[in-house]
C-alpha positions in Angstrom: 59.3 -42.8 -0.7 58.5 -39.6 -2.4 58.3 -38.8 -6.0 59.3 -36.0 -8.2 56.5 -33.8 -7.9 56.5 -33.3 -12.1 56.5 -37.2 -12.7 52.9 -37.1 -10.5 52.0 -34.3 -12.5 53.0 -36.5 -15.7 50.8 -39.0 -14.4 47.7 -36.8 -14.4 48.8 -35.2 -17.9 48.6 -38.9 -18.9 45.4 -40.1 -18.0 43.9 -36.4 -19.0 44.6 -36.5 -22.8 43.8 -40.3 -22.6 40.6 -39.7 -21.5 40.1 -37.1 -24.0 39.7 -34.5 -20.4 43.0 -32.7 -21.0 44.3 -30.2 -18.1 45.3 -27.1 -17.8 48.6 -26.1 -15.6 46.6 -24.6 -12.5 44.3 -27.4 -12.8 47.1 -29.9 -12.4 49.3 -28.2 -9.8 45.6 -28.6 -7.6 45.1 -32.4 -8.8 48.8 -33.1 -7.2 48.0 -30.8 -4.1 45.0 -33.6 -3.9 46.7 -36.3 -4.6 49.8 -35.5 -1.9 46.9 -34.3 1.1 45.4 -37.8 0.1 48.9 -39.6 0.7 49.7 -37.9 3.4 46.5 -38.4 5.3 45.7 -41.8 4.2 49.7 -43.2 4.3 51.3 -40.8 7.0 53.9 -39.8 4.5 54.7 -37.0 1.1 54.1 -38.3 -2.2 55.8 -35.5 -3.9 59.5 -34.8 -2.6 59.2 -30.6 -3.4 57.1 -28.6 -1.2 54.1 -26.7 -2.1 53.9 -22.7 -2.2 51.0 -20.3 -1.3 50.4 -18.6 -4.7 47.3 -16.2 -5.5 45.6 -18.9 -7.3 46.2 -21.6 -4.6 49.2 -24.3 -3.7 51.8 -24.9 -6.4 55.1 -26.8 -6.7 57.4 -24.4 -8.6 59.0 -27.4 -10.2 55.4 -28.2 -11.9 55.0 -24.4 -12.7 58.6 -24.8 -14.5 57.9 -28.1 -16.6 54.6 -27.1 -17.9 54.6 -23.2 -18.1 55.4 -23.7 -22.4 51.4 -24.5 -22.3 50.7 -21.4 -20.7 46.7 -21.6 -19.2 45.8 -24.1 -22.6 45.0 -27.6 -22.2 47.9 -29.9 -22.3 46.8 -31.8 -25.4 50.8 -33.3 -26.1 53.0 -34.6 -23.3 55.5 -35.1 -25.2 56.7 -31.5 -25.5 57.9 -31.9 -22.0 61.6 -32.3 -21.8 61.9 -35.2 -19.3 58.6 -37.4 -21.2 60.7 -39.9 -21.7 62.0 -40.8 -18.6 58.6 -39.5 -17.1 57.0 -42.6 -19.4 59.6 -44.9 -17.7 59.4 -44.0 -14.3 55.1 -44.3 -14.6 56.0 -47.8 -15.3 57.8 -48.2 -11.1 55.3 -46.1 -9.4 54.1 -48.3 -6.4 50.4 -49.0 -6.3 49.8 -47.0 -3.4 50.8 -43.9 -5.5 48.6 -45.1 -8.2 46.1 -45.1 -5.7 46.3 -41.6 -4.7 46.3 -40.6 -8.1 43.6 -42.4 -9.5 41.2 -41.6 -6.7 42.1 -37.7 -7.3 41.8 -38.3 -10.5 38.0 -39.6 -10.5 37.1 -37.2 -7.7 38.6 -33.9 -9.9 38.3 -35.0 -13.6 35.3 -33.0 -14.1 36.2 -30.3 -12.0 37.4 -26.9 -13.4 40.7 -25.3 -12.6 38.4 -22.6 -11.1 36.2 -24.5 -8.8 39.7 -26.6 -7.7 41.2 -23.1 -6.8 38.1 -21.9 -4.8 38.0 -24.9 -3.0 41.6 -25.1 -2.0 41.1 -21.2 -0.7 38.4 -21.9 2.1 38.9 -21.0 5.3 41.0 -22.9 7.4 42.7 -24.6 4.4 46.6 -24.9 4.6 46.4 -22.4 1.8 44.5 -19.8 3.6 46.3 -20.6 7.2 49.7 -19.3 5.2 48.9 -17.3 1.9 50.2 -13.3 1.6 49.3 -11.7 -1.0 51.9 -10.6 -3.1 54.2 -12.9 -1.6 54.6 -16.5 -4.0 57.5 -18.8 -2.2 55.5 -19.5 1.4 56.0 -23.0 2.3 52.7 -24.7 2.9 53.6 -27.2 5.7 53.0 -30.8 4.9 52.0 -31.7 8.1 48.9 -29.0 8.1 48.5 -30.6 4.5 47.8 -33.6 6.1 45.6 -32.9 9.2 43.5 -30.9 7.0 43.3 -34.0 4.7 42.5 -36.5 7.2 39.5 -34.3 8.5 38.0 -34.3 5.2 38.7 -37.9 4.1 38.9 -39.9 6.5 36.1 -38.4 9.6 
């Protein structure tokens, strides 16, 4: 089962201010793109139900662009300005523990990582990104499926 692709974001919002490691909007839309290549190489299957897009600065989920773009580039120091925190809050709470997984290893793995050197690194050569992006052009669908193969080769050979 997928999830809302903001409700994963939530997640990482969460743990961020938490942790006293807040993140910035680009920064999270990269710690979901990790998160969902994780899940979909390690599990065979999306953890985020929207697709991701070839923007300039990497993959984003316009639906993650849309719930956080009030914070602009700051760190997202308050969830609660969100509209849906609420039911985000409750619906952390049913999250299976293989999404948990995904999340928490992405989250150890990119904590102390900056948006930048997440962007860079989701630009390489041969990334789904790069295999798709045109300049000037934001809605191109990044395929899960190259998501995943390109995910499996890192993690898991």
């Amino acid at each position: 089962m997928a999830y809302s692709a903001s409700l994963i974001a939530y997640a990482f919002v969460r743990k961020g201010i938490e942790e006293g490691k807040p993140v910035t909007q680009m920064k999270l839309q990269k710690m979901v793109y990790f998160a969902h290549g994780y899940y979909l190489a390690k599990y065979g299957i999306a953890l985020v139900e929207e697709g991701f897009q070839a923007w300039k600065f990497g993959p984003v989920v316009p639906s993650i662009y849309h719930t956080y773009k009030l914070y602009g580039s700051s760190e997202i120091t308050d969830a609660d300005l969100v509209a849906a925190s609420e039911i985000y809050k409750a619906e952390l709470l049913s999250l299976p523990e293989t999404a948990w997984e995904a999340i928490d290893y992405t989250w150890d793995a990119t904590k102390d990582l900056s948006a930048i050197t997440l962007s860079t690194w989701t630009h390489k050569i041969g990334s789904p990104w790069a295999d798709v992006f045109q300049p000037n052009k934001n809605s191109i669908p990044i395929p899960d499926q190259k998501i995943g193969e390109y995910f499996t080769g890192i993690l898991f050979n």
